[in-house]
C-alpha positions in Angstrom: 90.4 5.9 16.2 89.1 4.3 13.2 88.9 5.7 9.6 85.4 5.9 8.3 85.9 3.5 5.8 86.9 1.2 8.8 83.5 2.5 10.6 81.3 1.9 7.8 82.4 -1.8 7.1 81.9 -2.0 10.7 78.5 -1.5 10.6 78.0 -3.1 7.3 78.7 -6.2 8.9 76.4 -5.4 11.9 73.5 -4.9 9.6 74.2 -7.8 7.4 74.0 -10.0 10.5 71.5 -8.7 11.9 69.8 -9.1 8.7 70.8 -12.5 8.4 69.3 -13.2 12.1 66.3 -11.7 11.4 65.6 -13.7 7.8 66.8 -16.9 10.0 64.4 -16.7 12.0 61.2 -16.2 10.3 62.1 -18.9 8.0 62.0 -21.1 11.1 58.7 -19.9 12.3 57.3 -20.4 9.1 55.2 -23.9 8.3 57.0 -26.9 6.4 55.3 -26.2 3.4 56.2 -22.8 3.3 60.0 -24.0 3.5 60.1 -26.6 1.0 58.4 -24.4 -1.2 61.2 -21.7 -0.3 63.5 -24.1 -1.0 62.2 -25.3 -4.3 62.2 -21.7 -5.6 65.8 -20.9 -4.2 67.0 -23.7 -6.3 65.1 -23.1 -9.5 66.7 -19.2 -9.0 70.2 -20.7 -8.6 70.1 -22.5 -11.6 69.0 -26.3 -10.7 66.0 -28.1 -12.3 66.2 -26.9 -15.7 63.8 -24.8 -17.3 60.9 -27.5 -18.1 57.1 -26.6 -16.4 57.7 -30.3 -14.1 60.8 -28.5 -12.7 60.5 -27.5 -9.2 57.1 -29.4 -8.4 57.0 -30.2 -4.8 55.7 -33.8 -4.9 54.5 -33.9 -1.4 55.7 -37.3 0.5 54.0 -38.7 3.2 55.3 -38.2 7.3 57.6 -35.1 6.3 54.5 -31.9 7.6 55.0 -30.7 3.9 52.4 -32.0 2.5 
């Protein structure tokens, strides 16, 4: 028999994957666009681009559905 402390981090880690699942896949339904722009703001959050109004600025390249 497990403690509850045992049972709780037991489902913890059920929800947390089944989170994880769920977030997965809507990001992959989602358009190009709406994932470099994702990704863009994911990085400005973490830290990367600096803090200058030309940071984060998805430049949109030709052939790659992102615009």
């Amino acid at each position: 028999m497990e403690t509850p402390h045992e049972s709780l981090d037991e489902n913890f880690k059920k929800i947390k994957f089944a989170l994880e699942e769920d977030v997965l896949s809507k990001v992959k339904s989602c358009s190009p666009y709406f994932f470099e722009k994702l990704v863009v703001k994911l990085l400005m959050k973490m830290g990367y681009g600096g803090a200058s109004e030309e940071s984060g600025v998805i430049t949109g390249k030709s052939g790659d559905e992102g615009y």
